[in-house]
Structure formats: C-alpha cells, structure tokens
C-alpha positions in Angstrom: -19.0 -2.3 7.0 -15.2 -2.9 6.7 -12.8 0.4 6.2 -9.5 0.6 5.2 -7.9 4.3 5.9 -4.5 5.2 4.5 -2.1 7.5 5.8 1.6 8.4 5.6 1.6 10.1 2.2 2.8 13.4 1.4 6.0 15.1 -0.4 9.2 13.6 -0.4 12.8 14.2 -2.4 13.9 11.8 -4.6 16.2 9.5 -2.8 14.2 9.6 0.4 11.7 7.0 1.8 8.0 7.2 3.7 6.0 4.4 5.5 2.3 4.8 4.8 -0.2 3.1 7.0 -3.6 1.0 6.6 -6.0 1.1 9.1 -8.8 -1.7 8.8 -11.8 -1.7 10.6 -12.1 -5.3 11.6 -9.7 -8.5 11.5 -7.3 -8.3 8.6 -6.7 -11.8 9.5 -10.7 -12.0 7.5 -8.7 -11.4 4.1 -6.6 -13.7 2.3 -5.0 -11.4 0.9 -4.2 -7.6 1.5 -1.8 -5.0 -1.2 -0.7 -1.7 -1.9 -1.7 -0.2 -5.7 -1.1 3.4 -6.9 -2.7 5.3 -9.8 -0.6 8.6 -11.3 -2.8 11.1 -12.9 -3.6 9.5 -16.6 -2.6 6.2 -15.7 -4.3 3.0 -14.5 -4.0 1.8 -11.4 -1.4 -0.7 -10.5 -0.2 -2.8 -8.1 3.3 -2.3 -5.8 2.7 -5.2 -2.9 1.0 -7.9 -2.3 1.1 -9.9 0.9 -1.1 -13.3 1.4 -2.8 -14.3 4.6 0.4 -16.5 5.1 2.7 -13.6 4.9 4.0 -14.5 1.7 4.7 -11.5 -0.4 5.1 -10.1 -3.9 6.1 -6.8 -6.1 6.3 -5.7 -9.4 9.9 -5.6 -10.6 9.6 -1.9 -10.7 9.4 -1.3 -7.0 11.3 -4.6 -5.6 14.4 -3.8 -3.8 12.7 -0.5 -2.7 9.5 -1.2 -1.4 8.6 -3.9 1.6 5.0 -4.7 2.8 4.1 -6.2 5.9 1.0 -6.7 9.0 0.5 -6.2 11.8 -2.6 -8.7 12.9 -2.8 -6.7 16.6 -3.3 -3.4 15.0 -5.1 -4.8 12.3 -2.8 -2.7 10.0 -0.7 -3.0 6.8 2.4 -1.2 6.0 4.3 0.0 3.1 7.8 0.7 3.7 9.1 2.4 0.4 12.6 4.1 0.4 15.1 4.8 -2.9 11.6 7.0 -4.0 11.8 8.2 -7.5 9.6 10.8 -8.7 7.9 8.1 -10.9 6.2 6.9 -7.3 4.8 9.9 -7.3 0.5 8.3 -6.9 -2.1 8.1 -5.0 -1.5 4.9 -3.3 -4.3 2.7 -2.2 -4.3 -0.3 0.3 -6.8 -3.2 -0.7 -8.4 -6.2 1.4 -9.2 -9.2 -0.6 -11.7 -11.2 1.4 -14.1 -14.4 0.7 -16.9 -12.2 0.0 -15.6 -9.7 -2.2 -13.1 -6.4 -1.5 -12.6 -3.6 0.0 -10.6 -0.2 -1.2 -9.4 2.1 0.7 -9.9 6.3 -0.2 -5.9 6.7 -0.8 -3.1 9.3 0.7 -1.1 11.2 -1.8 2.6 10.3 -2.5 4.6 13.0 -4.1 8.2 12.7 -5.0 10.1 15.9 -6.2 13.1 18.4 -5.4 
C-alpha cells in the first residue's frame, strides 16, 4: 500500500519561509502527477502546487511567486519550498499522488503563520 508522509510544518512569522517534505512509499515516478493542497479550519481544501510527471509545474495565483514545488525521483520525495508566508497560509497542508489507478493522500503537517 502506497504512503505519502508530510513533514516540515510548524509555526512561522509572517515574512518567513519553511520547506515541508513528502515521503512516498514506492516510485513517485508511478504518478503522473504529484501536488501540494491545504485546508484552513472552515474552509475547503485547495490546491498550492502541482507538478506533472514531466516536471511541469503549476500554482494558484495566490501562492505564485512564493511557493516552488519540485522531486526528487532518488528519494522518492516532493518538496514545497514556500517563503513571503502570510498568515493566510496558515493550513494543514497535504501532498497528493495522482496515479493510473486512482490517489493517494497523505495525513498532513500543520503550517501556522503568526507573530
């Protein structure tokens, strides 16, 4: 059974930056596409990064400039790189594998942004 474990989260001030980790279980190389969402207490979840099996990448206008995604195939891990935080990023973020036969969530890691 594939599993995705977050890490890297945890309280920041506004203006300063964390990298939060995804460990998979198996070949991320198996999913055609991995991303980054967040859910803030009484919102739904969203979406902050996308990257595609051919390292093409995507965000919402609300996190480009700030936030970078990228894998690494030999660790079979994916990275969020967010800096400029805001306390509006304050989530829990969650990395997610997009695979051929179906996906796979992983249980998230707390990012809080305050003074």
């Amino acid at each position: 059974q594939v599993q995705l474990v977050e890490s890297g989260g945890g309280l920041v001030q506004p203006g300063g930056s964390l990298r939060l980790s995804c460990a998979a279980s198996t070949d991320i190389r198996r999913f055609n596409a991995m991303g980054w969402y967040r859910q803030a207490p009484g919102k739904q979840r969203e979406w902050v990064a996308l990257i595609s099996s051919g390292g093409v990448t995507d965000y919402p206008n609300s996190v480009k400039g700030r936030f970078t995604v990228s894998s690494d195939n030999v660790k079979n891990t994916l990275y969020l790189q967010m800096n400029s935080l805001k306390p509006e990023d304050t989530a829990v973020y969650y990395c997610r594998g997009l695979g051929s036969e179906g996906e796979y969530w992983g249980q998230g890691t707390q990012v809080t942004v305050s003074s």
